[in-house]
C-alpha positions as CSV (number, residue, x, y, z in Angstrom):
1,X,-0.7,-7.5,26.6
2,X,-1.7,-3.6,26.0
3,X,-1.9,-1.9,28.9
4,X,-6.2,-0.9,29.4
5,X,-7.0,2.4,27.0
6,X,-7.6,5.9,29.2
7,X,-10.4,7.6,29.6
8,X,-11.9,9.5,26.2
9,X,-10.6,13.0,27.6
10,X,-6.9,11.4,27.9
11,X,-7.2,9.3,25.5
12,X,-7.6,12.4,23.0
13,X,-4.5,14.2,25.5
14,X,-2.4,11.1,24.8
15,X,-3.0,11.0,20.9
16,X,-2.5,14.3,20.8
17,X,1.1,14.2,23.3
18,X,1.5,11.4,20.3
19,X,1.4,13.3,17.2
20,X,2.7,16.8,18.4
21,X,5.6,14.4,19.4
22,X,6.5,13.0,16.0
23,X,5.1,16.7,14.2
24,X,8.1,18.4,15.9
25,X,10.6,15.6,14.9
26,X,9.1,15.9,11.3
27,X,10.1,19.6,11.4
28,X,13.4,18.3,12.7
29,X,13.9,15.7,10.0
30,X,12.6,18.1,7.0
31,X,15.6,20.6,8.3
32,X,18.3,17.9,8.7
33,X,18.5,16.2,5.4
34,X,18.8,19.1,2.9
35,X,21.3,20.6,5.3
36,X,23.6,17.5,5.7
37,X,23.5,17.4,1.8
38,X,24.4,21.1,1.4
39,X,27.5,21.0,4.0
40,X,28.6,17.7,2.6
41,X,28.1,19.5,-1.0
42,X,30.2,22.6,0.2
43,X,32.8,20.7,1.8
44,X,33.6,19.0,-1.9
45,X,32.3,15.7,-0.9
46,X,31.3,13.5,-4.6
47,X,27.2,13.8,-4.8
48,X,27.4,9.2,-5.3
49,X,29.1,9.6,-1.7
50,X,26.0,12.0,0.0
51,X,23.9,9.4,-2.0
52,X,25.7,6.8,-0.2
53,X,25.3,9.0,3.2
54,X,21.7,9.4,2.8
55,X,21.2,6.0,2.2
56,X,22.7,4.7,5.4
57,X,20.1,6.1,7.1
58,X,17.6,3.7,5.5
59,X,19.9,1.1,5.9
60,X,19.7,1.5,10.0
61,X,15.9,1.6,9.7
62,X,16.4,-1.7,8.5
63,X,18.4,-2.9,10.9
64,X,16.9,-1.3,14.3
65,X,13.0,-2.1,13.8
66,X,12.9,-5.6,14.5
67,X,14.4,-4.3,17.9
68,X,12.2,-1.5,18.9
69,X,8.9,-3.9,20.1
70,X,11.8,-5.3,22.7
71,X,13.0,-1.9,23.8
72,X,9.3,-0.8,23.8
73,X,8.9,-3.7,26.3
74,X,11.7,-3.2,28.6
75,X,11.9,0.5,28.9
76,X,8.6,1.8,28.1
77,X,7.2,4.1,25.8
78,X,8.7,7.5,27.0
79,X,12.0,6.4,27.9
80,X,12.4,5.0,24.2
81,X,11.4,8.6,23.2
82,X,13.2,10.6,25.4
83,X,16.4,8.4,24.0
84,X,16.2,8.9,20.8
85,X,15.3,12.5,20.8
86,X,18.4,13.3,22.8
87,X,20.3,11.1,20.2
88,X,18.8,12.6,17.4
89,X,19.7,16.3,19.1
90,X,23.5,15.0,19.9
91,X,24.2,13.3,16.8
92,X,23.1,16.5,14.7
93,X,25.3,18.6,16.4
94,X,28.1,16.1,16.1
95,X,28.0,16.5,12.4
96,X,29.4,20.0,12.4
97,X,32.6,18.7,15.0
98,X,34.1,16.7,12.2
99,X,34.8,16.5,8.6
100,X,35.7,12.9,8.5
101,X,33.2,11.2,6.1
102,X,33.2,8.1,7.8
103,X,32.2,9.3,10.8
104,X,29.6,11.1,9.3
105,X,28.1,7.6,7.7
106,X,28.3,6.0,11.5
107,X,26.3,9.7,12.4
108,X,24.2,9.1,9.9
109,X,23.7,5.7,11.4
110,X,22.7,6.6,14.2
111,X,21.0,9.4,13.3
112,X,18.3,6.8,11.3
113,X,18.5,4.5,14.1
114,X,16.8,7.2,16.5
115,X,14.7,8.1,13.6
116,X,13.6,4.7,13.2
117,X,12.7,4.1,17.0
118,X,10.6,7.9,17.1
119,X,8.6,6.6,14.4
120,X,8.3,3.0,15.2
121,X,7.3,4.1,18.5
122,X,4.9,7.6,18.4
123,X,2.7,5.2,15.2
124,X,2.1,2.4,17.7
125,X,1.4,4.8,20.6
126,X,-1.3,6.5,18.0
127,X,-2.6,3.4,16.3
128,X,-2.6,1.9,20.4
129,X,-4.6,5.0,21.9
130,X,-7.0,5.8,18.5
131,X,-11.0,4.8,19.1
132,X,-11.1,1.7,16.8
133,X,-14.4,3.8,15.0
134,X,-12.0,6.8,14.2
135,X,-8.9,5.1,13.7
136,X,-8.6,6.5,10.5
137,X,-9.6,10.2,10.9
138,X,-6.6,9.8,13.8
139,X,-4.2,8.5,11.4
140,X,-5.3,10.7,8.6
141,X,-4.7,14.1,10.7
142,X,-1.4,12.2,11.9
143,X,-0.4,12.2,8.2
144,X,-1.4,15.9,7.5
145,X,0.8,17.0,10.4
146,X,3.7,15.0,9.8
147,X,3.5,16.4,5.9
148,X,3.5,19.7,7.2
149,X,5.5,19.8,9.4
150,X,8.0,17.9,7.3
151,X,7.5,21.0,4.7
152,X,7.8,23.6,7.2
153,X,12.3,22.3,8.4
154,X,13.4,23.8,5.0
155,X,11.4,27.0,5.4
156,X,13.5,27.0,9.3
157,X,16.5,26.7,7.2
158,X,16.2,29.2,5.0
159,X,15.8,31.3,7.9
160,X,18.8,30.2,9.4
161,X,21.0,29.3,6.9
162,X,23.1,26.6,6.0
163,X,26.5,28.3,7.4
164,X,28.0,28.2,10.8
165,X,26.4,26.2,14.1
166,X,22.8,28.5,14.0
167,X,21.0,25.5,12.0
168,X,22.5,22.9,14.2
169,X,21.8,24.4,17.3
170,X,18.3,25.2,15.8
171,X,17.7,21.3,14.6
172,X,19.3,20.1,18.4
173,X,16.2,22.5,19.9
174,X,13.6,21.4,18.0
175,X,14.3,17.8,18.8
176,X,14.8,18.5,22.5
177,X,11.4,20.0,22.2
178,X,10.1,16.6,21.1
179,X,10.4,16.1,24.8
180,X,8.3,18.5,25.9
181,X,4.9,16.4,24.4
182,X,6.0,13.1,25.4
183,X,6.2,14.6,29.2
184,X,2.3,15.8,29.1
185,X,1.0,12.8,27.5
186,X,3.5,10.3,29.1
187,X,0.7,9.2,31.5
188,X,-1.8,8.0,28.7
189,X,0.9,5.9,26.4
190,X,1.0,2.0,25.9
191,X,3.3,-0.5,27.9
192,X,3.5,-3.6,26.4
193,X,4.2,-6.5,28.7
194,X,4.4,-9.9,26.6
195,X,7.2,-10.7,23.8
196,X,5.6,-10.9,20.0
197,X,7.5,-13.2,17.4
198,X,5.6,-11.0,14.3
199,X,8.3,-11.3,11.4
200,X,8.2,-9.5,8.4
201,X,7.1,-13.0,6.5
202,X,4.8,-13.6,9.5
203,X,2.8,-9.9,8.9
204,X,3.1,-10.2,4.9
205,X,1.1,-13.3,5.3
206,X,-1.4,-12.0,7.8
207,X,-1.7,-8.6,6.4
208,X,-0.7,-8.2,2.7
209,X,-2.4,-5.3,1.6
210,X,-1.2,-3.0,4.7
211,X,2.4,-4.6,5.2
212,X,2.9,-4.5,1.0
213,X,1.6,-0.9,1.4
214,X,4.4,0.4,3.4
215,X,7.2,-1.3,0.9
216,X,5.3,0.3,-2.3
217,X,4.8,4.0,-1.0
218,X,8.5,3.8,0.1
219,X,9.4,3.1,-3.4
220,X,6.8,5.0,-5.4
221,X,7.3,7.9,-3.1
222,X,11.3,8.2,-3.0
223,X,11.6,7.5,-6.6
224,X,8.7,10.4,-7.6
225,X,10.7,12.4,-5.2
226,X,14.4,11.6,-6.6
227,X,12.9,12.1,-10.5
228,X,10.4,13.8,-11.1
229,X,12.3,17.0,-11.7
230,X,14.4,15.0,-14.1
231,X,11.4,13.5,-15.8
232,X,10.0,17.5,-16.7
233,X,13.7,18.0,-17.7
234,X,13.9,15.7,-20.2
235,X,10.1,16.1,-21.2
236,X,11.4,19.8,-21.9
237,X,10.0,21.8,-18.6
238,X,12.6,24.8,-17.3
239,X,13.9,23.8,-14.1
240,X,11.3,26.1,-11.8
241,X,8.6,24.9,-13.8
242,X,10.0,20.9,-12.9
243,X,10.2,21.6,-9.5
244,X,6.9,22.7,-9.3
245,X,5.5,19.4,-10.6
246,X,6.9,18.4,-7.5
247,X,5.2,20.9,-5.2
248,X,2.1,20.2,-6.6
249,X,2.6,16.3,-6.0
250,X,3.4,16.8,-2.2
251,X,0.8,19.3,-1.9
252,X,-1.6,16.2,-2.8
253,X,-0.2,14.2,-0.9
254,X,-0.8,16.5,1.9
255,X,-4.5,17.1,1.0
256,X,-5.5,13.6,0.7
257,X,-4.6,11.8,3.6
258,X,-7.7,13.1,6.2
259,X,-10.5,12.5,3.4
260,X,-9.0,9.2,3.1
261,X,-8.5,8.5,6.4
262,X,-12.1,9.6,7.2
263,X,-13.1,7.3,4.5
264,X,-11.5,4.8,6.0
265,X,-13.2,4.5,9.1
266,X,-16.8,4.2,6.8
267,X,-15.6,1.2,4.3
268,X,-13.5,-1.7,3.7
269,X,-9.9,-0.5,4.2
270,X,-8.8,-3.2,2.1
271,X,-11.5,-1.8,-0.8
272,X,-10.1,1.3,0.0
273,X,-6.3,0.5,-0.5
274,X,-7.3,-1.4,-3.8
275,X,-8.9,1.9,-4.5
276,X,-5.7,3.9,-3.8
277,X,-3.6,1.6,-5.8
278,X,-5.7,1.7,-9.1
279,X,-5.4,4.9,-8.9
280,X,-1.7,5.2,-8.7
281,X,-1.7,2.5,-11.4
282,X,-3.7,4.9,-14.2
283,X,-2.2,8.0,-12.9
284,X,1.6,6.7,-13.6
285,X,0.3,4.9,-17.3
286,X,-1.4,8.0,-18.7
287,X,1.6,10.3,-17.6
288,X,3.4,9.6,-21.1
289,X,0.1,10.9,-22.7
290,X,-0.5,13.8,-21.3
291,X,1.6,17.7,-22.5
292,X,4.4,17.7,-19.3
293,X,3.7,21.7,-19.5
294,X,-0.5,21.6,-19.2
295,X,-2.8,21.7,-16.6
296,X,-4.0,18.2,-16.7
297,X,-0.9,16.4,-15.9
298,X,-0.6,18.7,-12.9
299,X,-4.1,17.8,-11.6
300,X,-3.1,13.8,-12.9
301,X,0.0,14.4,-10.1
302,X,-1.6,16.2,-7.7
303,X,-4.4,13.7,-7.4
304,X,-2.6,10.1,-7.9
305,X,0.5,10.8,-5.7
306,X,-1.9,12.4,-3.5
307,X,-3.9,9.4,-3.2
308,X,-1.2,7.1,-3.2
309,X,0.3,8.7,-0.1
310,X,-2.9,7.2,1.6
311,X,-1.2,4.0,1.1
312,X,0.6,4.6,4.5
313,X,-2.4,6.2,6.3
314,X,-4.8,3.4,5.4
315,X,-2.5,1.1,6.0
316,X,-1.5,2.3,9.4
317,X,-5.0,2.0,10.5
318,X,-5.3,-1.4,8.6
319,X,-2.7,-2.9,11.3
320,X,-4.6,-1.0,13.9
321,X,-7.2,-3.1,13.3
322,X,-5.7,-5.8,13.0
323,X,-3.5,-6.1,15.9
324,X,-3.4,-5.2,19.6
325,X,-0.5,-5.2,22.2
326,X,3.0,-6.4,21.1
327,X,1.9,-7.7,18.0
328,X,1.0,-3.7,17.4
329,X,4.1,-2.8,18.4
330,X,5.8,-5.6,16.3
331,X,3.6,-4.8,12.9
332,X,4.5,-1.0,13.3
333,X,8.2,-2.2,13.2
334,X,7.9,-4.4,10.2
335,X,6.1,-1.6,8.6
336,X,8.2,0.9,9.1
337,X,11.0,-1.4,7.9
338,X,9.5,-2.4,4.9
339,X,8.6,1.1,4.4
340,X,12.3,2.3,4.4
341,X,13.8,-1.1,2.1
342,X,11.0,0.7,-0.4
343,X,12.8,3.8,0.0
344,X,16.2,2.1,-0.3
345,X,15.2,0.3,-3.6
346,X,12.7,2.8,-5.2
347,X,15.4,5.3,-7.0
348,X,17.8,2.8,-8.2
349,X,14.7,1.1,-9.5
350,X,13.4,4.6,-11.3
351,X,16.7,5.5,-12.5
352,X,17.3,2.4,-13.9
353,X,13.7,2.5,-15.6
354,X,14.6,5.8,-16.8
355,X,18.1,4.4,-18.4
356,X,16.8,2.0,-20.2
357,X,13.2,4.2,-21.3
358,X,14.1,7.9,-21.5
359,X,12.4,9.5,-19.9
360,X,9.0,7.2,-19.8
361,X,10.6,4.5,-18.2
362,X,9.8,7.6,-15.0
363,X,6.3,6.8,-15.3
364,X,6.7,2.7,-16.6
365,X,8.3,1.7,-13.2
366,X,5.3,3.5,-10.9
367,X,3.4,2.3,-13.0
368,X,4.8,-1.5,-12.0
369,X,5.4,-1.3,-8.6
370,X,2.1,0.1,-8.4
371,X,0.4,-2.7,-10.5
372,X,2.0,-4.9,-8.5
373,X,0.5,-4.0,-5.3
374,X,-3.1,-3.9,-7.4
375,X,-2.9,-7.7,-7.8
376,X,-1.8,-9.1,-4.6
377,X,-4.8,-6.3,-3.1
378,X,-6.9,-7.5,-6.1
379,X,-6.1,-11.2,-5.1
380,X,-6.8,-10.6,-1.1
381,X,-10.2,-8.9,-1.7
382,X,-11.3,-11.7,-3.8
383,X,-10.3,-14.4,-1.3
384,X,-11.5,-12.0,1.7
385,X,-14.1,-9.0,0.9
C-alpha cells in the first residue's frame, strides 16, 4: 500500500521537491544529448552509428522499467533518486575518458537506465502526492517545467561549449544538484510496501486510452522531432526557416500542457484525450494542404503538436486516477516504457513513410499513428463515457 498523503502544506513541499527534481535533470538531459552527438560527430564517428548510440538509450528504458516498482519497494523513493543522479553525473563524465565506441553504447546504457528510473520514479512521486481534484493542473505545470527546462541544456551548452571537460563537469553539477530537492522533500515522498504484478498487457487492458497515449506521443513526437526539418526541406523552406517550424511546434507543446491539464481536472480525461487525438489526427491530414512557407501551417503546428503533447500530461493524471500504491508505481513504469518503444519505433516509421511518399508520407504516418489512437479512444468512450 501507499504510504498516508502529508499534510496540504507538505504535500505542496513534496510536489514541489518532486518536480524541481526531474526540472533540473531535464536541464541535464536537454545538455547531454546534442553534446554526445557533437563529440561523437567530431571524433569521425558514422551519423547511422550516433543513431545507433542514441537509440540504446531507449532500448535500456525498455529494459529497466518493469524493475523500477521493485527497487521503489526495497529502497525507497530517495535512495532510488540519489542513485541514479550520481549515475547519471558519473557516467557523463565517463564519456569524455574514452574514445572506444563500445563503451560509449554500454555508457549510453546506463546512462538511459538512470534516466529511466529518475523519471519512472519523480512521475509516481507527483502523480502519488497530487490532490486527486488538481491532479491535472499538477501534472500540467510538471510538463511546462520539464519542457522548459529541457529547452534551457542547449542554451547551457552554448555557453560552455562543446570542447574540453567544462560541459561535462557542467552536466555532472547539474545532476548532482538533482540531489539537492530530493533532500528537502525526501520526508513527504511515497514508500510502497506491497509487490504489484501490473504488466504492460495487464495496464493496456485496464487503461487503454492513457497506457496507448504514452506509446503514440513517443512516436508522433520523435518522428516530428527527427523530420520535420526535412519535411520543409523538401516542401522547399531554407534551412533556418525549417528549423523554425520546429520551434514553433515545441513552443506549443510547451504552451498547451497547463490549459489542458487544468481542463483535465474539470471533464472526462478520457473525452479529453479523444479530444487531443482528433486533433493531432486533422492537424497531420491537412498538413499537405496548406503553403509549408505561410502562416497557417505554423499556427496548424503550433496548435496540433501542442495539443498532442497533452497526450502524456492527461494521461499521466489518467493513471493517477486510476491507480494507487504499487500498482501507481507499476503503471508509471509501463508508461514510461511504452513511451520510449514509441520513441524507438516512431522515426524509422516516419522515414520510411517519407521513402515511400515524398515528402507527404511526413504527415501520412502522424496522421496514422494518430488515427489509430482516435479509434481505440473512440471505441473505450463508447463502451465507457
Amino acid at each position: 500500500m501507499l504510504a498516508p498523503a502529508p499534510v496540504t502544506g507538505s504535500r505542496s513541499a513534496s510536489i514541489a521537491a518532486a518536480i524541481g527534481t526531474i526540472a533540473v535533470v531535464g536541464v541535464g538531459l536537454g545538455l547531454t544529448v546534442p553534446l554526445l552527438a557533437i563529440e561523437m560527430e567530431s571524433r569521425g564517428v558514422p551519423r547511422t552509428l550516433i543513431g545507433l548510440n542514441t537509440a540504446v538509450a531507449g532500448i535500456a528504458n525498455i529494459v529497466v522499467a518493469p524493475f523500477v516498482t521493485g527497487m521503489v519497494r526495497r529502497h525507497g523513493v530517495s535512495t532510488l533518486l540519489f542513485g541514479a543522479l550520481a549515475l547519471a553525473a558519473l557516467s557523463l563524465l565517463a564519456f569524455k575518458l574514452t574514445s572506444s565506441f563500445a563503451v560509449w553504447c554500454a555508457l549510453r546504457f546506463i546512462a538511459g537506465a538512470a534516466f529511466c528510473v529518475l523519471f519512472v520514479v519523480s512521475e509516481f512521486w507527483i502523480n502519488a502526492a497530487a490532490p486527486p481534484e488538481r491532479r491535472g493542473l499538477v501534472m500540467g505545470i510538471y510538463a511546462t517545467a520539464m519542457s522548459l527546462a529541457v529547452a534551457a541544456g542547449p542554451a547551457i551548452l552554448g555557453v560552455t561549449g562543446s570542447e574540453g571537460w567544462a560541459p561535462y563537469i557542467a552536466g555532472a553539477v547539474i545532476f548532482s544538484a538533482g540531489m539537492v530537492p530530493v533532500i528537502i522533500g525526501a520526508s513527504g515522498a511515497p514508500e510502497v510496501h506491497e509487490e504489484s504484478r501490473l504488466s504492460v498487457f495487464a495496464l493496456l487492458r485496464i487503461a487503454p486510452s492513457a497506457s496507448l497515449a504514452a506509446f503514440i506521443f513517443g512516436a508522433v513526437e520523435t518522428g516530428e522531432m527527427s523530420f520535420l526539418a526535412i519535411y520543409g526541406i523538401r516542401r522547399g523552406l531554407d534551412e533556418s526557416s525549417a528549423a523554425m517550424l520546429m520551434t514553433i511546434a515545441l513552443l506549443g507543446g510547451v504552451v498547451f500542457q497547463l490549459p489542458l491539464g487544468l481542463l483535465s481536472d474539470r471533464m472526462s480525461r478520457r473525452k479529453l484525450l479523444l479530444a487531443c487525438g482528433i486533433t493531432g489526427l486533422a492537424g497531420a491530414l491537412i498538413l499537405p494542404w496548406l503553403a509549408i512557407d505561410g502562416w497557417t501551417i505554423r499556427a496548424v503546428l503550433f496548435v496540433s503538436i501542442g495539443v498532442v503533447a497533452g497526450l502524456y500530461t492527461v494521461g499521466l493524471a489518467h493513471l493517477g486516477a486510476r491507480f494507487h500504491g504499487a500498482e501507481l508505481a507499476a503503471a508509471n513504469s509501463v508508461f514510461v516504457m511504452l513511451y520510449a518503444i514509441g520513441l524507438t519505433i516512431g522515426p524509422p516509421l516516419v522515414g520510411i513513410g517519407m521513402d515511400t511518399v515524398d515528402p507527404h508520407g511526413f504527415a501520412l504516418t502522424l496522421a496514422a499513428l494518430m488515427a489509430l489512437y482516435v479509434a481505440v479512444v473512440a471505441w473505450r468512450v463508447a463502451r465507457v463515457p
